[in-house]
KOLTI-587377 format. One line per 10 residues: number of its first residue (from 0); their letters; for each residue z, y, x of N, C-alpha, C, O. Coordinates in Angstrom, 1 decimal. Example, Ala and Ser with C-alpha at 12.3 -4.5 7.8 and 13.67 -1.06 7.14 Angstrom:
# residues 2
0) AS) 7.8:-5.7:13.2:7.8:-4.5:12.3:7.8:-3.3:13.2:8.5:-3.3:14.2 ~ 7.1:-2.2:12.8:7.1:-1.1:13.7:7.9:0.0:12.9:8.0:1.1:13.4 $
This chain:
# residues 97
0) XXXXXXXXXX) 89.9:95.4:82.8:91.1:94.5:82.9:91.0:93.6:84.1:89.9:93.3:84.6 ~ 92.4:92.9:84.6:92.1:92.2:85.7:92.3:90.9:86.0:93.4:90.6:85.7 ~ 91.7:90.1:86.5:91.4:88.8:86.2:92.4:88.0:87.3:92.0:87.7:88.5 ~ 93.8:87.5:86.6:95.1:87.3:87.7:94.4:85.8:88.7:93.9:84.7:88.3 ~ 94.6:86.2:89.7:94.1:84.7:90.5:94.7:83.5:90.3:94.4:82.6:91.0 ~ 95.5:83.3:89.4:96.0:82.1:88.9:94.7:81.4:87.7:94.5:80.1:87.6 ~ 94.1:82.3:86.9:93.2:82.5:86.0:91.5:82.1:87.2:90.5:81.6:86.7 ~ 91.5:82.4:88.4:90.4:82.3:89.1:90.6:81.2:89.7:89.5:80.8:90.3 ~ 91.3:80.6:89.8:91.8:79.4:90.9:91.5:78.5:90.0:92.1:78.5:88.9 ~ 90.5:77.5:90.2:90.2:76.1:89.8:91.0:75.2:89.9:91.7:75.2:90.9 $
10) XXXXXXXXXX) 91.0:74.3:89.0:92.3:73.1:88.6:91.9:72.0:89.8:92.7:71.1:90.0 ~ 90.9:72.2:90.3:90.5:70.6:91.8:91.7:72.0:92.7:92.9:71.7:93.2 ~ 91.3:72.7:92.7:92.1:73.6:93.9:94.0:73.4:93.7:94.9:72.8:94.2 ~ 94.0:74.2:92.8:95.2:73.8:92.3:95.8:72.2:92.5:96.8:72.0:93.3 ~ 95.1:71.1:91.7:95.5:69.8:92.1:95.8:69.6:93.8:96.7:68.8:94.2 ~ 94.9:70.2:94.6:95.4:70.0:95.4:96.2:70.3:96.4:96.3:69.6:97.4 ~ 97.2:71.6:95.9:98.0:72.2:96.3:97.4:73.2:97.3:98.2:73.5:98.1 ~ 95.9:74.0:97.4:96.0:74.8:97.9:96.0:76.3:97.4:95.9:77.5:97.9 ~ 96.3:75.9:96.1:96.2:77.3:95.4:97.4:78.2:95.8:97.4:79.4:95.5 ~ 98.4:77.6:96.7:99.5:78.6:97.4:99.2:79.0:98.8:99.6:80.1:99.2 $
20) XXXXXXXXXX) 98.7:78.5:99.4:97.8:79.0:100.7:96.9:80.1:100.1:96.9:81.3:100.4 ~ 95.8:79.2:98.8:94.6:81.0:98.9:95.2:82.2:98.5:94.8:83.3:98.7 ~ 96.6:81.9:97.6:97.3:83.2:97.3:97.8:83.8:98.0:97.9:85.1:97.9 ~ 98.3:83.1:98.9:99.2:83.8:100.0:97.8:84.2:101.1:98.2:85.0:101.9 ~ 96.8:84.1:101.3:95.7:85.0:101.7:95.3:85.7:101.4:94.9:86.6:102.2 ~ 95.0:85.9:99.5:95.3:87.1:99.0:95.7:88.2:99.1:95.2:89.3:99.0 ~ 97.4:87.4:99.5:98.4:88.6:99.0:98.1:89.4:100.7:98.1:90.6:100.7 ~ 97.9:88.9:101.6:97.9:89.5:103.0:97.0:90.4:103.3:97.1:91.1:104.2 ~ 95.1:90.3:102.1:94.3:91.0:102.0:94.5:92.4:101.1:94.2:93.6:101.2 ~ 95.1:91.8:100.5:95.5:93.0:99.3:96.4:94.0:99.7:96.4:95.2:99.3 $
30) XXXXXXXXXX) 97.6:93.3:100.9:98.0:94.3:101.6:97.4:95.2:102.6:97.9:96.3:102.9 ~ 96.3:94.6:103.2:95.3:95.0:104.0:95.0:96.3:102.9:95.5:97.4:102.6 ~ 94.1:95.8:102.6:93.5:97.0:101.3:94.3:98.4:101.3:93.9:99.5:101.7 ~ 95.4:98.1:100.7:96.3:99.1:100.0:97.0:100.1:101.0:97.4:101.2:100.8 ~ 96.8:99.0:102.6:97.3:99.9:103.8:96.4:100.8:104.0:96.8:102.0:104.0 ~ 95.0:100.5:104.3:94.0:101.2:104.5:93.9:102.6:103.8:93.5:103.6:104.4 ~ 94.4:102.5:102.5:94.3:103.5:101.5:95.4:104.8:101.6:95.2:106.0:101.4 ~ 96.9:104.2:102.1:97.8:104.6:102.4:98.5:105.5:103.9:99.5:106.2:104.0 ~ 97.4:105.0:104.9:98.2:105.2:106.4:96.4:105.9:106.7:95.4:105.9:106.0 ~ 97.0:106.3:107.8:96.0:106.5:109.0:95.4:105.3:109.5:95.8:104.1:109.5 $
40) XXXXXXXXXX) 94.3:105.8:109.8:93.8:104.5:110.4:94.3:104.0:111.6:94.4:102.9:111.9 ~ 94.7:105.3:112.7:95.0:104.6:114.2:96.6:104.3:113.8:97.2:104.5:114.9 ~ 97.2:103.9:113.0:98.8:103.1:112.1:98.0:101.6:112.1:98.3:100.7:112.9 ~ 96.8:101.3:110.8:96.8:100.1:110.9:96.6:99.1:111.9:96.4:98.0:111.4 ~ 96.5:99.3:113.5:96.5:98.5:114.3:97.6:98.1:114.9:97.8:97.3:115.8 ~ 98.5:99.0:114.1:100.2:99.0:114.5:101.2:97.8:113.5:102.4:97.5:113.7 ~ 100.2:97.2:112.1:101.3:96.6:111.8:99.9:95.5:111.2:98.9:96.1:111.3 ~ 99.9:94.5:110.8:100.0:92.9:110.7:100.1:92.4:109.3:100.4:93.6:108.9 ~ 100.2:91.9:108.3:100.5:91.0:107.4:100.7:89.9:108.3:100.0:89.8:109.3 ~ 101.7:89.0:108.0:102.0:87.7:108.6:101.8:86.4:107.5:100.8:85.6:107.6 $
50) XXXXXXXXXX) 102.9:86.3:106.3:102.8:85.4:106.1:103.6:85.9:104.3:104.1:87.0:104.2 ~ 103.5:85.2:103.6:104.3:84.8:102.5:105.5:83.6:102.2:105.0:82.5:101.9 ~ 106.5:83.6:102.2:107.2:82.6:101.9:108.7:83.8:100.5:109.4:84.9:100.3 ~ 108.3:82.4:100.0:110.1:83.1:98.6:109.4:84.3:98.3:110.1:85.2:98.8 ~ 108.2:84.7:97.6:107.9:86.2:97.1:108.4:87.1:98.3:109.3:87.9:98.0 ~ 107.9:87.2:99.6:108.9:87.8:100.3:107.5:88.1:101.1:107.2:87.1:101.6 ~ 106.7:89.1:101.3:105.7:89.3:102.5:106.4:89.8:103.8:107.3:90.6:103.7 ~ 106.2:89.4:104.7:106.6:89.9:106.2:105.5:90.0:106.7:104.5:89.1:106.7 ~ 105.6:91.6:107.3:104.7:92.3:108.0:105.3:92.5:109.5:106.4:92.9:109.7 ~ 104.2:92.1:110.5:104.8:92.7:112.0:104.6:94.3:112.4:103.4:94.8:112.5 $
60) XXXXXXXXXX) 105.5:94.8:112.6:105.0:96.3:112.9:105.2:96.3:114.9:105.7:95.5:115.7 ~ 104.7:97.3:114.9:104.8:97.6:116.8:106.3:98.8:116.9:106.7:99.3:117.9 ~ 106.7:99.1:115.3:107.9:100.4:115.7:108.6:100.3:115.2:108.7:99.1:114.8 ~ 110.0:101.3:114.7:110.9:100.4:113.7:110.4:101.7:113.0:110.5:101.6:111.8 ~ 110.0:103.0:113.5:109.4:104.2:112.7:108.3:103.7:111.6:108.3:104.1:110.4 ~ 107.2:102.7:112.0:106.3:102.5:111.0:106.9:101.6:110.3:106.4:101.5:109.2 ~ 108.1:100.7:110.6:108.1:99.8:109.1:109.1:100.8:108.4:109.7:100.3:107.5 ~ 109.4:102.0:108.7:110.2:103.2:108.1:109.2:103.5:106.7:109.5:103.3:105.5 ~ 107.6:104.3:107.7:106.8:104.5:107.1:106.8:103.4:105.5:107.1:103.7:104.4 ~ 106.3:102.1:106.0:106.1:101.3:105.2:106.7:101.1:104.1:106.2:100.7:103.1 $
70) XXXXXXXXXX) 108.2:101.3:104.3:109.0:101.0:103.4:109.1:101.9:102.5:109.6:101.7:101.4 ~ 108.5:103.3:103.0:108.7:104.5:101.5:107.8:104.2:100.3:107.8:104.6:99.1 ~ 106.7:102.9:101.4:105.7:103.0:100.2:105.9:101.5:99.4:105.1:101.1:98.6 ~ 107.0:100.9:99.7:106.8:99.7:99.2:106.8:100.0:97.5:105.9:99.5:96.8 ~ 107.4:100.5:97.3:106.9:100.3:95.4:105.5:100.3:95.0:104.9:99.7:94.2 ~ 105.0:101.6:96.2:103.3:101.6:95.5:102.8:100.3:96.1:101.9:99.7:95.5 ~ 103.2:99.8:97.1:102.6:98.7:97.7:102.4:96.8:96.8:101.5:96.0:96.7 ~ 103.9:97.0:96.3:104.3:95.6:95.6:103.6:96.4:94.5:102.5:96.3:95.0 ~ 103.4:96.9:93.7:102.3:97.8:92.4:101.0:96.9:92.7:100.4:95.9:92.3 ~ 100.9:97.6:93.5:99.1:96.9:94.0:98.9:95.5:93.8:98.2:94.9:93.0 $
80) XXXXXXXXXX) 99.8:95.0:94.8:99.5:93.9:95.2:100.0:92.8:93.7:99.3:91.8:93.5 ~ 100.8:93.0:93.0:101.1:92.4:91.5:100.4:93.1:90.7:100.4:92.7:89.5 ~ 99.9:93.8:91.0:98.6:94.1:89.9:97.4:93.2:89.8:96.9:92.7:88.8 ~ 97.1:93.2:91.5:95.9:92.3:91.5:96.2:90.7:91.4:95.5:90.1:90.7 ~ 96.9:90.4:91.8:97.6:88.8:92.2:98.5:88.3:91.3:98.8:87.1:91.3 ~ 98.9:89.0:90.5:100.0:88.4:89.1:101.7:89.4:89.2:102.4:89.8:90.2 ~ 101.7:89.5:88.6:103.5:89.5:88.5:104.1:89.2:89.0:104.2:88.0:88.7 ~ 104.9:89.6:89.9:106.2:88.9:90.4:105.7:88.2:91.6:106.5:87.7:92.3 ~ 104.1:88.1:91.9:103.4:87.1:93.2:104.5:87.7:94.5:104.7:86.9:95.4 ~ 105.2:89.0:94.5:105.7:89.9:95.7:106.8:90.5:95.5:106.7:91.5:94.7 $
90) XXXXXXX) 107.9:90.3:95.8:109.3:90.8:95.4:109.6:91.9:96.0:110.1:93.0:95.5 ~ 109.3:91.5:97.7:109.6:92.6:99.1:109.1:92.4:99.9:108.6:91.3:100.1 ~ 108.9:93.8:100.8:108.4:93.5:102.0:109.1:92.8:103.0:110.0:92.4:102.3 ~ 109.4:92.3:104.1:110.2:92.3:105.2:109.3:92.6:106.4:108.1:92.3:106.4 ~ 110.1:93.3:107.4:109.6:93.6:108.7:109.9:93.2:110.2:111.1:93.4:110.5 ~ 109.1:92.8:111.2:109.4:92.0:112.5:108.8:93.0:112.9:107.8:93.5:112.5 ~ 109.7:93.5:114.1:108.9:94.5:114.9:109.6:94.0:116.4:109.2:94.6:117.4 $
């Protein structure tokens, strides 16, 4: 079973409001992760995690072909990443290329 980072995050952390910053580092690792598992490797030098804002991850890609790529996989991608991170932590991707 998996232990949601809301559950790992200490209440000093939390009180002090950085419990949305380490999630949102998280969530940009976890996308790391799942990319790795998903693409080629000479791909992941081609796109970025950026940032989290509104359940919304934005990734920078270098093509509009790879955030093509990306987007076939977004269900397995948001899967992952709300698996490890909670429910609902990831709605959509968005892409800057």
């Amino acid at each position: 079973s998996f232990t949601h980072l809301s559950d790992m995050l200490g209440k000093s952390v939390r009180r002090k409001g950085l419990s949305s910053q380490v999630e949102a580092a998280m969530i940009l690792e976890l996308f790391r992760q799942k990319a790795k598992e998903l693409f080629d490797e000479s791909l992941l030098e081609s796109m970025r995690p950026l940032y989290v804002k509104d359940r919304v991850l934005t990734i920078a890609v270098l093509s509009p072909v790879l955030a093509q790529e990306i987007k076939l996989r977004e269900p397995e991608i948001l899967d992952y990443i709300n698996e490890k991170a909670g429910r609902g932590a990831i709605e959509q991707l968005r892409f800057l290329s």
